[in-house]
C-alpha positions as a Markdown table, in Angstrom:
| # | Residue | x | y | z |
|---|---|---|---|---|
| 1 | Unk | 47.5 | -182.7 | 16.7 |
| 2 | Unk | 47.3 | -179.0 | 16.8 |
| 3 | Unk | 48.3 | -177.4 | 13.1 |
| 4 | Unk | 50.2 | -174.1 | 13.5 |
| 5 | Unk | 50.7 | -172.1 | 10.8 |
| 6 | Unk | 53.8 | -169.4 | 10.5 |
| 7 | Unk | 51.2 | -166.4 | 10.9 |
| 8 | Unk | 49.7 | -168.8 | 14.3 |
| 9 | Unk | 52.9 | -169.2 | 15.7 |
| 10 | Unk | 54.2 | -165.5 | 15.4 |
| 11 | Unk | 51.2 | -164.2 | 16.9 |
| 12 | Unk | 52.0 | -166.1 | 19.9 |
| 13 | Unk | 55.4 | -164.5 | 20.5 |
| 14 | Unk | 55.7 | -161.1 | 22.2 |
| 15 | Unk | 59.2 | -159.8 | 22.1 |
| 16 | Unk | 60.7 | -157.4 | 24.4 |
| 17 | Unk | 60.7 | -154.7 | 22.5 |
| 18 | Unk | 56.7 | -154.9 | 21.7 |
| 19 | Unk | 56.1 | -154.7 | 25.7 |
| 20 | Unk | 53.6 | -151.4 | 26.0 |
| 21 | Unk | 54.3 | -149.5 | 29.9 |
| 22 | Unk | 51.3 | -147.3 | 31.6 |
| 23 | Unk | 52.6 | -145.3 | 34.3 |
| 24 | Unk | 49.4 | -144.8 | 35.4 |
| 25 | Unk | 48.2 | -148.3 | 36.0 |
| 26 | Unk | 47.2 | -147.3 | 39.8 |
| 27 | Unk | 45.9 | -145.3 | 42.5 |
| 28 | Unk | 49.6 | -144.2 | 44.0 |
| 29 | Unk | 50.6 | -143.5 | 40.0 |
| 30 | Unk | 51.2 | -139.4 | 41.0 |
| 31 | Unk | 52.6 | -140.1 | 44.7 |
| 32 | Unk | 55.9 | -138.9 | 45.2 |
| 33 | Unk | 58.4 | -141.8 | 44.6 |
| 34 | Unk | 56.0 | -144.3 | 43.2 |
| 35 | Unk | 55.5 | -141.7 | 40.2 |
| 36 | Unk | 57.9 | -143.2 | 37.7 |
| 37 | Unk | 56.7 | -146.9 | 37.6 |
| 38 | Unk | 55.8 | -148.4 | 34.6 |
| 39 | Unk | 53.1 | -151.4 | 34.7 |
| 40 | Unk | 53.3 | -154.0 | 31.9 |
| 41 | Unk | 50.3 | -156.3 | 30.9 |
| 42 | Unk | 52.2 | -158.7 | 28.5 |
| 43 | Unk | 49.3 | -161.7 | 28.6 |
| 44 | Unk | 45.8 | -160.7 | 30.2 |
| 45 | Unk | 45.1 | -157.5 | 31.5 |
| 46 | Unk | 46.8 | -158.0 | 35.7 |
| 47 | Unk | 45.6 | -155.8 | 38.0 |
| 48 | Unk | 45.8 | -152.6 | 36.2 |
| 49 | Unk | 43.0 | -150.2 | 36.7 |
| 50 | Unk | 43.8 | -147.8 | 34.0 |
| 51 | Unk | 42.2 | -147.8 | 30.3 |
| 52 | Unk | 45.1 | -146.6 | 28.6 |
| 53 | Unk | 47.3 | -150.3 | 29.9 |
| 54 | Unk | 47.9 | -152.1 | 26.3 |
| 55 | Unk | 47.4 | -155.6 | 26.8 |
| 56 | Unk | 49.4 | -157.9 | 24.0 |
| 57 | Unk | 47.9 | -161.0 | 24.3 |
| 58 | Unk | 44.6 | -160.8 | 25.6 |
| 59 | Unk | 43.3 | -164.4 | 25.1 |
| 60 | Unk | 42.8 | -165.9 | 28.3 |
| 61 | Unk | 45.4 | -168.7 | 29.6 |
| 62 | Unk | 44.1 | -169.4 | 33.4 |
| 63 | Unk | 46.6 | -166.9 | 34.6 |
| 64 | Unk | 48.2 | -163.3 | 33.6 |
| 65 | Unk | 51.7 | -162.8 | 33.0 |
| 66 | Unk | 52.9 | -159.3 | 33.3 |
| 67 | Unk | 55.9 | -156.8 | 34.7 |
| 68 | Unk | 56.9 | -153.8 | 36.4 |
| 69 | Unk | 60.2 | -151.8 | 35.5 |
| 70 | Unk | 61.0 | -148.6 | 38.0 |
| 71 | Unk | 63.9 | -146.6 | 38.6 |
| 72 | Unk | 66.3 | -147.2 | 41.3 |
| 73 | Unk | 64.4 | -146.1 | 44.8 |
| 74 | Unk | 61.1 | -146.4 | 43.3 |
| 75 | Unk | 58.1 | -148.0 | 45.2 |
| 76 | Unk | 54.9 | -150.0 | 44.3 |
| 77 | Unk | 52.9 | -149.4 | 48.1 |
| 78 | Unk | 51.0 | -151.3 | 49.8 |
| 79 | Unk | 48.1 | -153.4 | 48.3 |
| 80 | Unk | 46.4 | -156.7 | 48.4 |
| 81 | Unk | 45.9 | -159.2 | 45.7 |
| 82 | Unk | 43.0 | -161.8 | 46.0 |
| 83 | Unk | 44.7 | -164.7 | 43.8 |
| 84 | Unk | 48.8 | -165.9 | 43.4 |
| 85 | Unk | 51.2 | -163.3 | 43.0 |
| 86 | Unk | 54.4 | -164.4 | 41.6 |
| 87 | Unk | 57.6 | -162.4 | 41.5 |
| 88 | Unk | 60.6 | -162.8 | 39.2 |
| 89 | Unk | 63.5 | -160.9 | 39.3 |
| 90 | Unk | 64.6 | -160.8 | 35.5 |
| 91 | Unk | 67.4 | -157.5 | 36.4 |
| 92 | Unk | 68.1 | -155.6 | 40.0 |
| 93 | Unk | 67.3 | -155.7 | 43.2 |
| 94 | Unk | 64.7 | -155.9 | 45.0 |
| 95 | Unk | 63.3 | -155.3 | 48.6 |
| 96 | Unk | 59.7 | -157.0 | 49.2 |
| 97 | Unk | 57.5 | -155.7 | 52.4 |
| 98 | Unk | 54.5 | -157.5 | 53.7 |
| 99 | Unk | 52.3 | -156.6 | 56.8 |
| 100 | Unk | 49.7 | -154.6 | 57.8 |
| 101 | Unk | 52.3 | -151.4 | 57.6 |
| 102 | Unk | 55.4 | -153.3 | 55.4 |
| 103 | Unk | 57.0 | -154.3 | 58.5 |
| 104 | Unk | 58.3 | -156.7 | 57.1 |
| 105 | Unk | 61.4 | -157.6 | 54.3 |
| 106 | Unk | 63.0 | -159.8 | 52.1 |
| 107 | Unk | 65.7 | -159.1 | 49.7 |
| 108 | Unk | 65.5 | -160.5 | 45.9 |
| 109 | Unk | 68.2 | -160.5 | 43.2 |
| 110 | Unk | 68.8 | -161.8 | 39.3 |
| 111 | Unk | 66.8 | -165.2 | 39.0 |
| 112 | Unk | 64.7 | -165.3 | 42.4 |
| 113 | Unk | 61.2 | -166.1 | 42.3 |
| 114 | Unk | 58.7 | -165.3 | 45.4 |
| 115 | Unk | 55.3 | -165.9 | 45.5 |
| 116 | Unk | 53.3 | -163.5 | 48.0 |
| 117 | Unk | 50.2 | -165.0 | 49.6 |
| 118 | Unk | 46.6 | -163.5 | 49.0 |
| 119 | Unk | 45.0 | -161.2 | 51.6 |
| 120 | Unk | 48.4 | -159.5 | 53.1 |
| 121 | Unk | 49.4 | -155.8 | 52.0 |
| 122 | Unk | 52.8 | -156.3 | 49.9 |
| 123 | Unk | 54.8 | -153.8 | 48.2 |
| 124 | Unk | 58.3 | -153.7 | 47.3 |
| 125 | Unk | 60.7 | -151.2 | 46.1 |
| 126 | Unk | 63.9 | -150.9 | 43.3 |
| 127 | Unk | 67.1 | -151.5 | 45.8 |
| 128 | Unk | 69.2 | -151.9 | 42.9 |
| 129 | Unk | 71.3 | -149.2 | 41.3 |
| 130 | Unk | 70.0 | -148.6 | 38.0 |
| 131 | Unk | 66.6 | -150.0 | 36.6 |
| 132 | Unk | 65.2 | -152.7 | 37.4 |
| 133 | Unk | 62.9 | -155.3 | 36.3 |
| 134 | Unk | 60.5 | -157.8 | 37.8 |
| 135 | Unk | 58.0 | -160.1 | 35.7 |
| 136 | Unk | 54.8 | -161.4 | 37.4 |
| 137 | Unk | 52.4 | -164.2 | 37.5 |
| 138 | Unk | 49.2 | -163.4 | 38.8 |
| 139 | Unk | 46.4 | -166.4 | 39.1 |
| 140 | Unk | 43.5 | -166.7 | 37.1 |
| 141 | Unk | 41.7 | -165.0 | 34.3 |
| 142 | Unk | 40.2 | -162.4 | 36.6 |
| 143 | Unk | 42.5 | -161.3 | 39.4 |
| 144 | Unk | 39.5 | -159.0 | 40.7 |
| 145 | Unk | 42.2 | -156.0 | 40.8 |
| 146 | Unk | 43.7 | -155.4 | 44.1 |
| 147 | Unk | 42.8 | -153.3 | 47.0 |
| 148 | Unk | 45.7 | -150.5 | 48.0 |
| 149 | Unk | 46.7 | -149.8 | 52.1 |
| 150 | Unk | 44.0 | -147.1 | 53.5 |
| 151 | Unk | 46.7 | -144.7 | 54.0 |
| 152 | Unk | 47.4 | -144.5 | 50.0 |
| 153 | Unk | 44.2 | -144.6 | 49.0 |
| 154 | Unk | 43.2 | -141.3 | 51.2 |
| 155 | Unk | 46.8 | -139.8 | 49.9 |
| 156 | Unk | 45.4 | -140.7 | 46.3 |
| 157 | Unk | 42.6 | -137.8 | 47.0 |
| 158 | Unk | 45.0 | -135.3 | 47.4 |
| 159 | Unk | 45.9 | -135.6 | 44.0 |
| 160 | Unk | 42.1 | -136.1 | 42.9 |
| 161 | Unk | 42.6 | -140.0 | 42.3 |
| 162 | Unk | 39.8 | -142.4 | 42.8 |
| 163 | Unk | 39.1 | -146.1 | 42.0 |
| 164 | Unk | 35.9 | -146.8 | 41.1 |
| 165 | Unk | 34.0 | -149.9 | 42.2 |
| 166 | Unk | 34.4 | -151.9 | 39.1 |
| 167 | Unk | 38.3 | -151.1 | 39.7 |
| 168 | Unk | 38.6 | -148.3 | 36.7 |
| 169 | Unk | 41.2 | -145.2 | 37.9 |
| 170 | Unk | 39.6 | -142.1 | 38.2 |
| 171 | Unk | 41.5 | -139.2 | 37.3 |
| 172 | Unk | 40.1 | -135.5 | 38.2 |
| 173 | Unk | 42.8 | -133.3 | 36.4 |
| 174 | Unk | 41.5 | -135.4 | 33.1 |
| 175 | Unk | 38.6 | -134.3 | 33.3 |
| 176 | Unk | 36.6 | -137.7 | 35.5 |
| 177 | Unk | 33.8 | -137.2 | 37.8 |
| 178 | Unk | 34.3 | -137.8 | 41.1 |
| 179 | Unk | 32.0 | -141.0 | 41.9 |
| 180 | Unk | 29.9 | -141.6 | 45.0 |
| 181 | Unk | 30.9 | -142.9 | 48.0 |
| 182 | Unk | 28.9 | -145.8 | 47.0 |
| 183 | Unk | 30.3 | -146.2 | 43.8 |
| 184 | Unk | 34.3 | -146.2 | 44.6 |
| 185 | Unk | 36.3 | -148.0 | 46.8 |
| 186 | Unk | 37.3 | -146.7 | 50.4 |
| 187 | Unk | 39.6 | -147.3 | 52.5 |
| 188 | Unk | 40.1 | -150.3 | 54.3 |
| 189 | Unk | 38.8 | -150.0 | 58.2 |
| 190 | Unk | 41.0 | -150.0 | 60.9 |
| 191 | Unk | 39.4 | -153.3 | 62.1 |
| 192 | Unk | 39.8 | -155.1 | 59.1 |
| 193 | Unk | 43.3 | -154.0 | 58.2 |
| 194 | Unk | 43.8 | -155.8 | 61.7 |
| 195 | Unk | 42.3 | -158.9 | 61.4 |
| 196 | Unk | 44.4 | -159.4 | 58.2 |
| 197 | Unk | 46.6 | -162.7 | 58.7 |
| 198 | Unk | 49.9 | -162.3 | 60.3 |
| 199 | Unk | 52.9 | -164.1 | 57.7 |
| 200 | Unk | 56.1 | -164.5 | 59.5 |
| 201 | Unk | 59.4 | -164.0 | 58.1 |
| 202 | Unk | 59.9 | -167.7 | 58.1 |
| 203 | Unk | 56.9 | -168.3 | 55.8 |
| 204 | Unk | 57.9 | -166.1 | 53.5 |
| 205 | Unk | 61.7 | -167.0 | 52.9 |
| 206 | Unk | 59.9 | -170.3 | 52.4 |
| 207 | Unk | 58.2 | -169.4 | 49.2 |
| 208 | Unk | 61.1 | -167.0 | 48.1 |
| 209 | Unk | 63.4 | -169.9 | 45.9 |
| 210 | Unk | 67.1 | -168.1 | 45.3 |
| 211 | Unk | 69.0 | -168.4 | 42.1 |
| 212 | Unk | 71.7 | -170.7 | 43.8 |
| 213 | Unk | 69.0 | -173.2 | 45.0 |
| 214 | Unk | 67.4 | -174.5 | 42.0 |
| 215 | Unk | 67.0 | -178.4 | 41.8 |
| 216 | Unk | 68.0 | -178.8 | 38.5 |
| 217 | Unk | 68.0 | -182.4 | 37.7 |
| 218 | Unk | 67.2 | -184.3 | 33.7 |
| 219 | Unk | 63.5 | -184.4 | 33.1 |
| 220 | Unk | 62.4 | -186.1 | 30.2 |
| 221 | Unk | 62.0 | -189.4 | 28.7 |
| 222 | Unk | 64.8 | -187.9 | 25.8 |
| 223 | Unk | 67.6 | -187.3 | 28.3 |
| 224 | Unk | 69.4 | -190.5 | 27.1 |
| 225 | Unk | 69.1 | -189.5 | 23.4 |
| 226 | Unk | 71.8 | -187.6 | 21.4 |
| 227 | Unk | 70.9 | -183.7 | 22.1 |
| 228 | Unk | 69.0 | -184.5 | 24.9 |
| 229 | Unk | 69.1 | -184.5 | 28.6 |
| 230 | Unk | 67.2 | -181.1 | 29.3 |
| 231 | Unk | 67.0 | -180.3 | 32.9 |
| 232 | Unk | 64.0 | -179.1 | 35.0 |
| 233 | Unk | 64.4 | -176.7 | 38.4 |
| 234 | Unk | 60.4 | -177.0 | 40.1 |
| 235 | Unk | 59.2 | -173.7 | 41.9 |
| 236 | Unk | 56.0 | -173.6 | 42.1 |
| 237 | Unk | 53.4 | -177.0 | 41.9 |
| 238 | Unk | 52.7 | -179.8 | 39.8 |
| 239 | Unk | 54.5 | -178.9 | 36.5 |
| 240 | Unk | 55.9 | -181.0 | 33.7 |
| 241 | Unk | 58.7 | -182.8 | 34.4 |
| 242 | Unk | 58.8 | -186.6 | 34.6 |
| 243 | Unk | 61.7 | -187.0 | 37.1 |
| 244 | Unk | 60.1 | -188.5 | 40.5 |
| 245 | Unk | 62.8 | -186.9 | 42.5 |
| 246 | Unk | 61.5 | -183.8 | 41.7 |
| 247 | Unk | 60.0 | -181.8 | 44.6 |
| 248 | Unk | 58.5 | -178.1 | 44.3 |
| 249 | Unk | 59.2 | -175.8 | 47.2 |
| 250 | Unk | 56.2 | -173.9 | 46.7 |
| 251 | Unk | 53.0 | -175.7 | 47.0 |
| 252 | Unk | 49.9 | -174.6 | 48.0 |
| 253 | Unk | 47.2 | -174.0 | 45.2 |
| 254 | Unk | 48.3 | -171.0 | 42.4 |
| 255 | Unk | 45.9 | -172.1 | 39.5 |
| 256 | Unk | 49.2 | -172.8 | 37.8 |
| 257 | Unk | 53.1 | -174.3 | 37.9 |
| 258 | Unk | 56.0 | -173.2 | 37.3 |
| 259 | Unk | 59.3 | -174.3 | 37.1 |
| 260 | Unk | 62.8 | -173.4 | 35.7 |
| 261 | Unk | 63.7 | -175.2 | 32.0 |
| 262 | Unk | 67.6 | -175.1 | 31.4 |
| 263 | Unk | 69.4 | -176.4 | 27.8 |
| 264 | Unk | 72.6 | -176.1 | 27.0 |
| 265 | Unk | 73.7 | -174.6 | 23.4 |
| 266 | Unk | 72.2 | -177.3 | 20.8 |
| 267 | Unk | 70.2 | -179.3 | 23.1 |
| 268 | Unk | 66.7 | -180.1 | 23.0 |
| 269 | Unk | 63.8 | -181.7 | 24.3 |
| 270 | Unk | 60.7 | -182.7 | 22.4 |
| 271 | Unk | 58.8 | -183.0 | 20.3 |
| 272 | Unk | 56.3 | -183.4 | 22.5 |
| 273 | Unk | 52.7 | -181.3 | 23.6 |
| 274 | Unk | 51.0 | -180.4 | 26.6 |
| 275 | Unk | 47.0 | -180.4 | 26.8 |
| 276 | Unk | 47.6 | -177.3 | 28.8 |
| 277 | Unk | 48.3 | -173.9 | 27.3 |
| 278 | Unk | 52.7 | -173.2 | 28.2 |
| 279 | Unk | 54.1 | -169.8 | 28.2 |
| 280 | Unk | 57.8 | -169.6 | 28.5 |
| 281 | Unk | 59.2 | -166.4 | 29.9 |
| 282 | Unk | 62.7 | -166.5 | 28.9 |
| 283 | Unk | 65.3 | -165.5 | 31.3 |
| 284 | Unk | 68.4 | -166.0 | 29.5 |
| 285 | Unk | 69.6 | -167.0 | 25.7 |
| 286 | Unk | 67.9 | -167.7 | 22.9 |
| 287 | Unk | 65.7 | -170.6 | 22.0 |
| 288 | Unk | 64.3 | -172.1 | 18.4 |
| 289 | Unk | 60.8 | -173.5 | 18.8 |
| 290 | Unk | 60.0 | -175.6 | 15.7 |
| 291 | Unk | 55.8 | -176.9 | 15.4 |
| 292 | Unk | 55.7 | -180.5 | 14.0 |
| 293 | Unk | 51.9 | -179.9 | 12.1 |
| 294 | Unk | 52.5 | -177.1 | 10.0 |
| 295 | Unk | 56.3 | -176.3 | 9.8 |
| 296 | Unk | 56.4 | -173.3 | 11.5 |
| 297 | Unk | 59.8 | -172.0 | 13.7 |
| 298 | Unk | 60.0 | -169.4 | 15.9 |
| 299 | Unk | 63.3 | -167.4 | 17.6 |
| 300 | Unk | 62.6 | -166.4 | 21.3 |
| 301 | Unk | 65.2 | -164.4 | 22.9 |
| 302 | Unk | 65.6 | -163.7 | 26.7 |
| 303 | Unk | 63.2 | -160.8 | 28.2 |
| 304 | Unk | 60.6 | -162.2 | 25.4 |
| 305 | Unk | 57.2 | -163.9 | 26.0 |
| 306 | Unk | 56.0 | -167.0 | 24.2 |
| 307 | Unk | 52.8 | -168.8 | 24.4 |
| 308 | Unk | 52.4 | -172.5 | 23.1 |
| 309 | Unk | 48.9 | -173.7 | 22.4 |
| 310 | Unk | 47.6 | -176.9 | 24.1 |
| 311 | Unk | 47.8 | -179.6 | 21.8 |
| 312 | Unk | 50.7 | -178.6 | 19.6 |
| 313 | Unk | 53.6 | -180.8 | 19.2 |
| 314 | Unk | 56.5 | -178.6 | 19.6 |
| 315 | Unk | 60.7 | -178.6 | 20.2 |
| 316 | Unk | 62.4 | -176.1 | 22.0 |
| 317 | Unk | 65.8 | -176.2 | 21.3 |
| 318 | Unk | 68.9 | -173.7 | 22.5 |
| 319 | Unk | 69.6 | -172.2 | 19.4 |
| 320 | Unk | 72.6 | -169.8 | 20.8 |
| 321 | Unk | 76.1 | -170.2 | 22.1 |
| 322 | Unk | 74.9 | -169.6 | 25.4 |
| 323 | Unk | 72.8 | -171.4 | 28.2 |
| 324 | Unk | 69.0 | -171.1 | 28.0 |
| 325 | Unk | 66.9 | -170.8 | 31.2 |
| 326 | Unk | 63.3 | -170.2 | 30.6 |
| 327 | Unk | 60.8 | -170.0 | 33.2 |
| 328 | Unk | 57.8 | -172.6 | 31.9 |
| 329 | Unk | 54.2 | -171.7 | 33.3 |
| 330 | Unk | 51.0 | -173.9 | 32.6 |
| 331 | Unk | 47.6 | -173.2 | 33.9 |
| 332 | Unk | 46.0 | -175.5 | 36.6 |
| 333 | Unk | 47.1 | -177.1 | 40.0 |
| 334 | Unk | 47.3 | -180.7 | 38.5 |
| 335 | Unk | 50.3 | -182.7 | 37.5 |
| 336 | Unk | 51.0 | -181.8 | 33.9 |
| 337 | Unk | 51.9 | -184.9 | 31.5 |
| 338 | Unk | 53.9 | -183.7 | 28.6 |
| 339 | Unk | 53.3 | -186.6 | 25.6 |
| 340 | Unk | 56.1 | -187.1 | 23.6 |
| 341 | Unk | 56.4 | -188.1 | 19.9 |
| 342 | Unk | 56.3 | -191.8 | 19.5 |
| 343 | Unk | 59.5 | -191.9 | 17.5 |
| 344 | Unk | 61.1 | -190.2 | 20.9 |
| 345 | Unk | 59.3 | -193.0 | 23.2 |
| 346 | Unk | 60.6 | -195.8 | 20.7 |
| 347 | Unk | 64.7 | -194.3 | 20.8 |
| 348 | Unk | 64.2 | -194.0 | 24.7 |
| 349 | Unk | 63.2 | -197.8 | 25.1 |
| 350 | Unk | 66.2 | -198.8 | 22.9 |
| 351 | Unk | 68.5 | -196.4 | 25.5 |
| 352 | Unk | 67.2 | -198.5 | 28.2 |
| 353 | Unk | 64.6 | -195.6 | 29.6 |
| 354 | Unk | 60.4 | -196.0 | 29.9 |
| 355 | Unk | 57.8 | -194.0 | 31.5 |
| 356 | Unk | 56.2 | -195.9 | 34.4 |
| 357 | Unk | 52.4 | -196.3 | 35.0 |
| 358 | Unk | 52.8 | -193.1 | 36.9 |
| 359 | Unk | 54.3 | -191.0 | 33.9 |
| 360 | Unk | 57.8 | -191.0 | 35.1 |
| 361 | Unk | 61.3 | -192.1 | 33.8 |
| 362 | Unk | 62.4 | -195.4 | 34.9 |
| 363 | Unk | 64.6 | -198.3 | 33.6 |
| 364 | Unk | 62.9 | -200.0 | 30.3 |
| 365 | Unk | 64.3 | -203.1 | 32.0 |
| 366 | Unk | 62.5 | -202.8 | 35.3 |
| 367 | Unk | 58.4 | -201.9 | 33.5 |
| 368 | Unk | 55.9 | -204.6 | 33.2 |
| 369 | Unk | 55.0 | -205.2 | 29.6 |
| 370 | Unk | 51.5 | -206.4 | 30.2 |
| 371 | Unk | 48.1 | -204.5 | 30.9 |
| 372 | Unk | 45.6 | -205.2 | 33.4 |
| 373 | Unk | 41.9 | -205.4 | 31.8 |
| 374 | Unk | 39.0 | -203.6 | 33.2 |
């Protein structure tokens, strides 16, 4: 068991108001109407190219978790990422474009989650009327930055903007050098740009999961037990829930899962640990998370960042009057099996509820009580 100390467990938690922007994260950063973006780089650095983006939590996790807040009408242009990008839409609207020119678009709204596939130019702009908000998921500890649509890049110029080859933003009116053609990125070729893979609108309202269609269904071994009962929504891969009805819509390889954690006001679920590192992003309410090995309790709130280490026995409980939903990320494409406190396993059996060979919930009544040898 992983000890966490008070001073451990508050390092871990980045509140809203500690989120540092740079608004000039990337190459389009003085372009008219993508000037007023703000890039966010809340655990691991993204896909910023800039020096000046604060990173809060720079220990690596097997994936970055970061945001972008813009004005209404403001767009991020065209560029291509080379591992997951994962949208949620934590205030606005949205409009997401994808193709070789953003021919293409989807709508988002409060609660949506899409995940773009690698290798296509995306971009999307603030449809809503006042500020909005997206948080992001990228995969892996190195993204290996992203490259921006040829027609922005040779824009960028204009304004003396460059990006180097080791993905660093190079600023003339600050006073950078101008690096050689060998040693900055250019645009894309015509040729390539069209040999790009082609994602059709049904595709990608396939990996865009709406508010109103989350599978929320109980998801722990606890759900019989007083102040149980937590539910589970899958969106993306293997995650941790141990209902076997459970079926992600998204499910090709991200390097991580996620999935939608709701508890009602008072209601629990743990303790239990992970061997995986799990950040929770929290969408809405507010949420107690209380360490079994050294005593220490923190108070997340929604629009804040937590990040749980592997091992640690933990309960997250809804500590507010209102609903808690709480998007749960953990690295890796494998199913995730949460291990619960034995006092919980032992209260489960005498409710009538086990965890088959498989890791799942099942009748107590209905499981084997013997062990094959070998």
């Amino acid at each position: 068991m992983t000890k966490i100390t008070q001073e451990i467990a508050e390092a871990r938690h980045i509140k809203r108001e500690d989120y540092v922007s740079c608004t000039v994260a990337f190459i389009d950063c003085k372009k008219p109407g993508s000037d007023q973006k703000e890039n966010y780089s809340i655990i691991g650095p993204g896909v910023t190219s800039s020096d000046d983006q604060v990173i809060n939590l720079p220990e690596p996790h097997g994936f970055n978790i970061g945001a972008a807040a813009m004005p209404n009408g403001i767009t991020n242009n065209l560029h291509i990422h080379f591992t997951a990008e994962v949208f949620i839409v934590q205030k606005g609207e949205w409009t997401f474009r994808w193709g070789s020119n953003g021919e293409n678009e989807a709508t988002g709204k409060e609660g949506d989650i899409i995940s773009v596939p690698t290798w296509i130019f995306r971009g999307f702009t603030n449809a809503g009327p006042d500020d909005g908000w997206l948080f992001t998921i990228l995969g892996g500890d190195n993204t290996g930055g992203v490259i921006f649509h040829p027609d922005i890049i040779r824009e960028a110029a204009d304004y003396g903007l460059y990006i180097s080859s080791d993905n660093r933003l190079i600023d003339v009116s600050r006073g950078d050098e101008v690096p050689p053609e060998e040693g900055r990125i250019p645009p894309m070729p015509d040729a390539d740009v069209a040999e790009l893979r082609e994602v059709s609108r049904g595709e990608m309202m396939s990996r865009l999961v709406k508010a109103e269609d989350r599978d929320f269904k109980p998801a722990f071994i606890d759900q019989a037990l007083p102040g149980g009962g937590a539910q589970i929504a899958p969106v993306i891969g293997f995650g941790m829930t141990q209902n076997r009805t459970h079926v992600a819509p998204i499910t090709n390889p991200h390097g991580f899962s996620a999935e939608w954690l709701r508890l009602s006001p008072g209601q629990s679920v743990g303790p239990f640990a992970t061997d995986e590192k799990m950040v929770m992003m929290m969408h809405k309410g507010r949420a107690r998370i209380d360490y079994a090995d050294g005593g220490a309790s923190v108070d997340v709130n929604a629009w804040d960042t937590y990040s749980v280490p592997a091992g640690a026995m933990r309960t997250v409980t809804a500590s507010g009057d209102a609903d808690v939903e709480v998007l749960v990320v953990l690295s890796g494409d494998h199913r995730k099996r949460p291990t619960f406190a034995p006092d919980i396993i032992a209260a489960a059996k005498d409710a009538g509820l086990g965890l088959d060979a498989g890791g799942f919930v099942a009748k107590a009544s209905l499981l084997p009580s013997y062990r094959r040898a070998g």
